[in-house]
MARTOR-163282 format. One record per residue: residue in one letter; chain; x, y, z of N, C-alpha, C in turn. Coordinates in Angstrom, 1 decimal, decimal comma, padded with zeros to 4 digits. Layout:
BEGIN
   code   unit     n.c1     n.c2     n.c3    ca.c1    ca.c2    ca.c3     c.c1     c.c2     c.c3
      A      A        X        Y        Z        X        Y        Z        X        Y        Z
...
//
This chain:
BEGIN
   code   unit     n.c1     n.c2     n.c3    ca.c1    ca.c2    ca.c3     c.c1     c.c2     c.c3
      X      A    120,2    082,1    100,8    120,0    082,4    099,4    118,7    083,1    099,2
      X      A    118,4    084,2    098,4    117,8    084,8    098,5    116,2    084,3    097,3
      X      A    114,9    084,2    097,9    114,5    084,2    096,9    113,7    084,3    095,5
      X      A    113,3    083,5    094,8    113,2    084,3    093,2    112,1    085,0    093,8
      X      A    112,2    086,2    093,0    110,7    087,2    093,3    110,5    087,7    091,7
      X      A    109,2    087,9    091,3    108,9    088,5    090,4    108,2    090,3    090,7
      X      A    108,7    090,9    089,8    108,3    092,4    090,4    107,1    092,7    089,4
      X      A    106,2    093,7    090,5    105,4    094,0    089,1    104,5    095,1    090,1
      X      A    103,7    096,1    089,2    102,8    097,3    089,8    102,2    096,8    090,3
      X      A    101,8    097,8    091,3    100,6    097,1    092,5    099,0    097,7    091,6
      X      A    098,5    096,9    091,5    096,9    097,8    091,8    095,7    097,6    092,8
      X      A    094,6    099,0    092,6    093,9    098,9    093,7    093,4    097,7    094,6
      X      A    093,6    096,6    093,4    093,2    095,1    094,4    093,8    094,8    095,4
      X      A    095,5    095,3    095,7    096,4    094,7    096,2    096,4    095,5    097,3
      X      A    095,5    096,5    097,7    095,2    097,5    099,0    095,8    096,6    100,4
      X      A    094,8    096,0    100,3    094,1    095,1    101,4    096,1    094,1    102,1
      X      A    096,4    093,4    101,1    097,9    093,1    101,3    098,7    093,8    101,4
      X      A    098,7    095,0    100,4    099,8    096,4    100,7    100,0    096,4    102,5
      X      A    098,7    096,8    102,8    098,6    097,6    103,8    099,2    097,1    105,1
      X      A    098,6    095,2    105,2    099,2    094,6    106,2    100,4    094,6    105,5
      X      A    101,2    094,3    104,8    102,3    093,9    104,4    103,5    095,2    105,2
      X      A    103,3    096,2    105,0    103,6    097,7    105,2    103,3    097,6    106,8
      X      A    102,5    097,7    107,4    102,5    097,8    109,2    103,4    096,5    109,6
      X      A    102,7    095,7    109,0    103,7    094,2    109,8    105,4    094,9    109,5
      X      A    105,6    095,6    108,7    107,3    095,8    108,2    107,7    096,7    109,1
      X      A    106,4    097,5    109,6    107,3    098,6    110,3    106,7    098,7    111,7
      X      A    105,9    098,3    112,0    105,2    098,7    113,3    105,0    097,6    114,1
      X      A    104,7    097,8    115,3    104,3    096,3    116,4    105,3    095,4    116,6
      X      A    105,0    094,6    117,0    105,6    093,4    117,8    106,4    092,2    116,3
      X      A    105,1    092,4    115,4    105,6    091,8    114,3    107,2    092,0    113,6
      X      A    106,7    093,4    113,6    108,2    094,3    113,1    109,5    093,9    113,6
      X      A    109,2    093,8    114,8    110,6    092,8    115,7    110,8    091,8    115,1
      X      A    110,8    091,1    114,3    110,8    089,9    114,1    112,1    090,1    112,7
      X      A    112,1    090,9    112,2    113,1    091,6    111,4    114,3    092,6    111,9
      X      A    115,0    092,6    111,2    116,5    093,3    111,8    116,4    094,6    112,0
      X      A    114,9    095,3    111,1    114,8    097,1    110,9    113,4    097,0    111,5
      X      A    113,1    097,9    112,6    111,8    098,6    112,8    111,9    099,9    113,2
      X      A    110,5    100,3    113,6    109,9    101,9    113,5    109,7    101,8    114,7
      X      A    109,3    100,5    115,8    108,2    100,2    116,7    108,7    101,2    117,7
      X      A    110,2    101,1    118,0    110,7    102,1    119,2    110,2    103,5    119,2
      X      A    110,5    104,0    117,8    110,1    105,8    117,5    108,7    106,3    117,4
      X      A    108,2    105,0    116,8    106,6    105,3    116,4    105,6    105,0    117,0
      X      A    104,7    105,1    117,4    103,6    104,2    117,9    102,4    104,8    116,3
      X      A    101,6    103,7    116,8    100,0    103,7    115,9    100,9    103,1    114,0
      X      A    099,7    102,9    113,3    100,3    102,4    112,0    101,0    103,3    110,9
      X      A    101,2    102,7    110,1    102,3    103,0    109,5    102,0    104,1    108,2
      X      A    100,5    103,2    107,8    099,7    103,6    106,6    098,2    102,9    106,5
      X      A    097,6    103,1    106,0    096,1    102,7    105,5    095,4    102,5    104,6
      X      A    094,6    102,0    104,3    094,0    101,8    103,1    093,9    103,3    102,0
      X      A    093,3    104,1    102,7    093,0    105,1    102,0    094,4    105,8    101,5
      X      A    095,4    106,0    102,7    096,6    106,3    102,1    097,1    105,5    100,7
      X      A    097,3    104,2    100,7    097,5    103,2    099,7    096,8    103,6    098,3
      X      A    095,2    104,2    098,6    094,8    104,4    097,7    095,4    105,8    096,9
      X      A    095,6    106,5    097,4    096,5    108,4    097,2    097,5    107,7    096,5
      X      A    098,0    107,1    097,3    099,6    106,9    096,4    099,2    106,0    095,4
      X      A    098,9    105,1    095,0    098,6    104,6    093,6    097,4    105,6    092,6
      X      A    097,1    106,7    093,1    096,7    107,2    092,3    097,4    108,9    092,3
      X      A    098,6    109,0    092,7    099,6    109,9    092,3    100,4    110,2    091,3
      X      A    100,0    110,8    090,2    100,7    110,9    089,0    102,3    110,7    088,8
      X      A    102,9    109,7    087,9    104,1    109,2    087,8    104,4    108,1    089,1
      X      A    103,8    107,9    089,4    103,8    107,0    090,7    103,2    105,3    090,5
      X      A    103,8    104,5    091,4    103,9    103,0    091,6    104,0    102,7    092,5
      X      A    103,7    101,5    093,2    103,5    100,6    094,0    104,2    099,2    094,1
      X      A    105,7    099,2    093,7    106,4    098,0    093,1    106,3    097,0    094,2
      X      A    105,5    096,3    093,8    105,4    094,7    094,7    106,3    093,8    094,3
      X      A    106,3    092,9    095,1    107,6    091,9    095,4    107,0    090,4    095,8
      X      A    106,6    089,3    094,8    105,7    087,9    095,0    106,8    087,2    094,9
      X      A    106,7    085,8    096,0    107,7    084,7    095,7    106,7    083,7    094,5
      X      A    107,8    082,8    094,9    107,1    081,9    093,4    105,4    081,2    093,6
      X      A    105,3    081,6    094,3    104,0    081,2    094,7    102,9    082,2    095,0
      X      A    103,2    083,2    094,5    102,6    084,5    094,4    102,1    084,9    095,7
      X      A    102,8    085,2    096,9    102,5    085,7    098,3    103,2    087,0    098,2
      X      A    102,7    088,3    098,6    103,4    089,3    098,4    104,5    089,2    099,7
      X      A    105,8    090,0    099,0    106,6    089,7    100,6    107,4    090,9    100,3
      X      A    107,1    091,8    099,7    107,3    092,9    099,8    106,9    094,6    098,6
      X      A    107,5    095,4    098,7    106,8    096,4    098,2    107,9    097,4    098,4
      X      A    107,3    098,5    097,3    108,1    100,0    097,3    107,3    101,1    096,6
      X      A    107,2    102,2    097,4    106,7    103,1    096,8    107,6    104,1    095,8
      X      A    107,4    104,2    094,7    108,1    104,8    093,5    107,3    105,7    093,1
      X      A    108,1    107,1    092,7    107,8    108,8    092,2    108,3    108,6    091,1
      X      A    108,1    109,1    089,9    108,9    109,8    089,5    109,1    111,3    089,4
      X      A    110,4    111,9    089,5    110,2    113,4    090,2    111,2    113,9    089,2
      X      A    111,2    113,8    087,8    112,4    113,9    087,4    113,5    115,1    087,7
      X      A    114,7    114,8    087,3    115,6    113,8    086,8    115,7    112,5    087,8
      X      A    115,3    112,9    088,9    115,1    111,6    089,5    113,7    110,9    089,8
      X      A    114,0    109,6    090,9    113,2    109,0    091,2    113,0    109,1    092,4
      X      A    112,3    109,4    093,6    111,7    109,6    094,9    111,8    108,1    095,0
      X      A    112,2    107,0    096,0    112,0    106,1    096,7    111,3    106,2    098,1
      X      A    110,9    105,4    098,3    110,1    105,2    099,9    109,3    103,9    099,9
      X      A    108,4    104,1    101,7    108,0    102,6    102,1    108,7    101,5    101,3
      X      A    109,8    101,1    101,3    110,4    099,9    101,0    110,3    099,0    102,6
      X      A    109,3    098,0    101,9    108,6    097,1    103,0    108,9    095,7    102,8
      X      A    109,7    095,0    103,8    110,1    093,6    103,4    109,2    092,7    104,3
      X      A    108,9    091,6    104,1    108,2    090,7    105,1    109,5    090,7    106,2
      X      A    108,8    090,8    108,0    110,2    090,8    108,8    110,8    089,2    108,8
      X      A    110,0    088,1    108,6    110,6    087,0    108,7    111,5    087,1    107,6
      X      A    111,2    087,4    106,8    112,1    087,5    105,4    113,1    088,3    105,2
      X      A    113,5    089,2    106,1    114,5    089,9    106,2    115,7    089,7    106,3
      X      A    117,1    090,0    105,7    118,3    089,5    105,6    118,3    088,1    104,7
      X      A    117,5    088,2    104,0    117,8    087,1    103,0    118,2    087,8    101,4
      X      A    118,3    089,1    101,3    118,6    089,3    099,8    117,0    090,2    099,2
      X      A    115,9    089,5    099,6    114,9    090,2    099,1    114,8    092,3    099,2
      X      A    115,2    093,2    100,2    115,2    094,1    100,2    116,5    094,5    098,8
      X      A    117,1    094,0    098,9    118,1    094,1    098,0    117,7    094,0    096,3
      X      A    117,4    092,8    096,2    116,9    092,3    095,3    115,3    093,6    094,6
      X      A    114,7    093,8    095,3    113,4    095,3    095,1    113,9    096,6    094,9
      X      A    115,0    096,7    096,1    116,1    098,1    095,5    116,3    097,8    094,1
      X      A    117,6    097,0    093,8    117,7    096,6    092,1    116,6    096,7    091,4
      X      A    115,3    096,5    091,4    114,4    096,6    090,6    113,9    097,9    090,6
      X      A    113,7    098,9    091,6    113,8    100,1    091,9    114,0    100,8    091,1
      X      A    115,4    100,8    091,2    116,1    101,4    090,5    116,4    100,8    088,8
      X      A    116,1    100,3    088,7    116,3    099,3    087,0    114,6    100,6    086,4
      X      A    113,5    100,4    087,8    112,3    101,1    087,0    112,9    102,5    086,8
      X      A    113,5    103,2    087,6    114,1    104,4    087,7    114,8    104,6    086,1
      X      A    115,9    103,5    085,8    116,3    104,0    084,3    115,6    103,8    083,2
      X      A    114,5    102,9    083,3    113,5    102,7    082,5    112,5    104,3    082,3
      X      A    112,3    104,6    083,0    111,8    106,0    083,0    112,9    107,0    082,9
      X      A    114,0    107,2    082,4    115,0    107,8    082,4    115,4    109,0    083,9
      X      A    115,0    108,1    084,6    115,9    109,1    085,7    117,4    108,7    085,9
      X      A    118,1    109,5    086,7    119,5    109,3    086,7    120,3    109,5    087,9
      X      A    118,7    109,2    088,9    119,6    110,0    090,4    118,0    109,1    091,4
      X      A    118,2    108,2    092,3    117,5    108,0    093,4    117,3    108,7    094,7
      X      A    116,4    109,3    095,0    116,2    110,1    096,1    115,5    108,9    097,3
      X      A    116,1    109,1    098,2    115,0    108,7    099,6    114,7    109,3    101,0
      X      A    114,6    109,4    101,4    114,7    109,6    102,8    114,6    108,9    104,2
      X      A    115,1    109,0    105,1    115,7    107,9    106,0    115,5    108,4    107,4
      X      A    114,7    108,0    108,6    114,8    108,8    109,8    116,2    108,5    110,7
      X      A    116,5    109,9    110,9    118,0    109,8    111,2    118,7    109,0    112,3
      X      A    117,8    108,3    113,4    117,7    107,5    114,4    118,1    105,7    114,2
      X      A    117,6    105,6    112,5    117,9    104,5    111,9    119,2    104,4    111,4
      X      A    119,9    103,9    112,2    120,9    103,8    111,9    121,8    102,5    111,4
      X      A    121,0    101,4    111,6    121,5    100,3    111,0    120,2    100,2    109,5
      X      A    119,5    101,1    109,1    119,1    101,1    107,7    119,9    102,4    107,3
      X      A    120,2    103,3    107,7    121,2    104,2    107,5    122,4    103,2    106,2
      X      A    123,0    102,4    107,5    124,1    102,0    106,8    124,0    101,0    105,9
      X      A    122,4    100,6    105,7    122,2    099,3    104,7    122,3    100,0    103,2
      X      A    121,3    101,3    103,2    121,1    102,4    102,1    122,7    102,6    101,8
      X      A    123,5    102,7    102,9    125,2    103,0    102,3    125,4    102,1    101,9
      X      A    125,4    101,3    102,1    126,2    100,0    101,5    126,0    099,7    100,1
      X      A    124,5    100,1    099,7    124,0    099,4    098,5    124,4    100,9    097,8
      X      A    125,0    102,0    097,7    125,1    103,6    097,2    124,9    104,2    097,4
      X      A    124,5    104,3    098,5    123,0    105,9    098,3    124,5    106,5    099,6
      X      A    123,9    107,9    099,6    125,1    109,1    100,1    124,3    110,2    100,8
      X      A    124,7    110,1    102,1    123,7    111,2    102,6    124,2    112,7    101,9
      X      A    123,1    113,8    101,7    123,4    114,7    101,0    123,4    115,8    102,2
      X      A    123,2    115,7    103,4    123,6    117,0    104,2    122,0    117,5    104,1
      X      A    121,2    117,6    103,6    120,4    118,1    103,7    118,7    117,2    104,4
      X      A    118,0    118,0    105,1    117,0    117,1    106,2    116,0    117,8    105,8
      X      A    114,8    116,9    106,1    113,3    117,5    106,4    112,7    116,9    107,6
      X      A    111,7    117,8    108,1    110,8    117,4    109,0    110,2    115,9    108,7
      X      A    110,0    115,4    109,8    109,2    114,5    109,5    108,0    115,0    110,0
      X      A    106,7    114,3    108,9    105,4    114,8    109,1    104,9    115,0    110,6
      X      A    104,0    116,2    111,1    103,7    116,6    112,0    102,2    115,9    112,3
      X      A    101,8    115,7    111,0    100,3    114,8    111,3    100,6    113,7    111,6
      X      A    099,0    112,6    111,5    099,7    111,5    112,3    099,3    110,0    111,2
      X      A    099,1    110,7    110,1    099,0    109,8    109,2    100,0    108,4    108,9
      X      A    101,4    109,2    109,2    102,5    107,6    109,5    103,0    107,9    110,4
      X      A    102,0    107,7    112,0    102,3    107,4    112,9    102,5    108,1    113,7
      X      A    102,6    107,9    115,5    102,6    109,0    116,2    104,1    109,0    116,9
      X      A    105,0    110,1    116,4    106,6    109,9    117,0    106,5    109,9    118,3
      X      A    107,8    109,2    118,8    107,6    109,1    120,3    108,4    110,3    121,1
      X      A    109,1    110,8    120,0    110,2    111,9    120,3    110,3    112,9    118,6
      X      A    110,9    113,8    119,2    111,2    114,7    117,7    111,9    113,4    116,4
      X      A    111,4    113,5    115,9    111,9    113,0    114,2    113,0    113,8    113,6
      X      A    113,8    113,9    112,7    114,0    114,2    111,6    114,7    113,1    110,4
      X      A    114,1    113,7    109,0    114,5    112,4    107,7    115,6    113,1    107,1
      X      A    116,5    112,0    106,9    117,8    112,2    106,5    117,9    112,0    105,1
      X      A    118,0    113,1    104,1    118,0    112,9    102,6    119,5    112,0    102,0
      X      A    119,3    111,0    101,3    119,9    110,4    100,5    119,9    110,2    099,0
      X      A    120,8    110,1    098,4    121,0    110,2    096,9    121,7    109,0    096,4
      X      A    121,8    108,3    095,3    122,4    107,6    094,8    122,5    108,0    093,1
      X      A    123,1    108,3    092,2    123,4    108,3    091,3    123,3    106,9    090,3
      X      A    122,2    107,1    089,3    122,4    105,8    088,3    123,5    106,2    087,8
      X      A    123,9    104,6    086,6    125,2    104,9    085,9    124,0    104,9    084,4
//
């Protein structure tokens, strides 16, 4: 059972937790501990403080955190808005907490922020090697669009172990 989480903007205080929260989801040994990791493709971290700081200070932009009832962060999403849509990314779950509904549960709120700001279309991107988050993104709507970008050449999230490419996905609000 998945459970209760309250959602709410991250701010500059929440750096310091973002950050671990975000490496432990995608990077190291930790990451294993969850059903989705980076650790195979990537080496070095994921993101940084200073990064953390850029994106909460990116115009139309959020940091949607994810606290159980006892207010421990256990997860996160980075939110655009780019209208008519919304840019999704770093959607970071705690790995212990993985497959319990929480990733699910942050999507829905995602996207609930998404029609709250009147977008009408979810954008993400996905490295195309992931293929069991591939099919989790299918499951919950999202539709690959045929269309790819590089993944970053710098080494800001991380250093690939082999050529990258991100696989564009879309989902349509109703």
């Amino acid at each position: 059972m998945a459970p209760t989480l309250s959602f709410v903007p991250a701010t500059p205080t929440d750096i310091p937790e973002l950050e671990h929260l975000v490496n432990q989801a995608y990077r190291g040994d930790a990451s294993r501990q969850g059903w989705t990791t980076e650790a195979d493709l990537l080496d070095g971290t994921r993101i940084d403080a200073a990064e953390l700081r850029q994106l909460l200070a990116t115009p139309g932009a959020t940091i949607l955190t994810a606290r159980d009832a006892t207010g421990v962060l256990i997860a996160c999403a980075y939110l655009q808005i780019q209208m008519p849509r919304l840019y999704l990314g770093m959607l970071s779950v705690q790995p212990t907490l993985q497959a319990q509904g929480v990733g699910r549960q942050l999507l829905q709120a995602a996207e609930q922020h998404a029609r709250q700001h009147g977008c009408h279309q979810v954008k993400i991107t996905v490295i195309s090697d992931r293929t069991e988050l591939l099919a989790w993104y299918e499951r919950h709507g999202y539709r690959r669009t045929g269309a790819t970008e590089h993944f970053p050449t710098d080494t800001r999230f991380g250093v690939p172990r082999k050529p990258l490419i991100l696989l564009v996905l879309e989902k349509q609000l109703a």
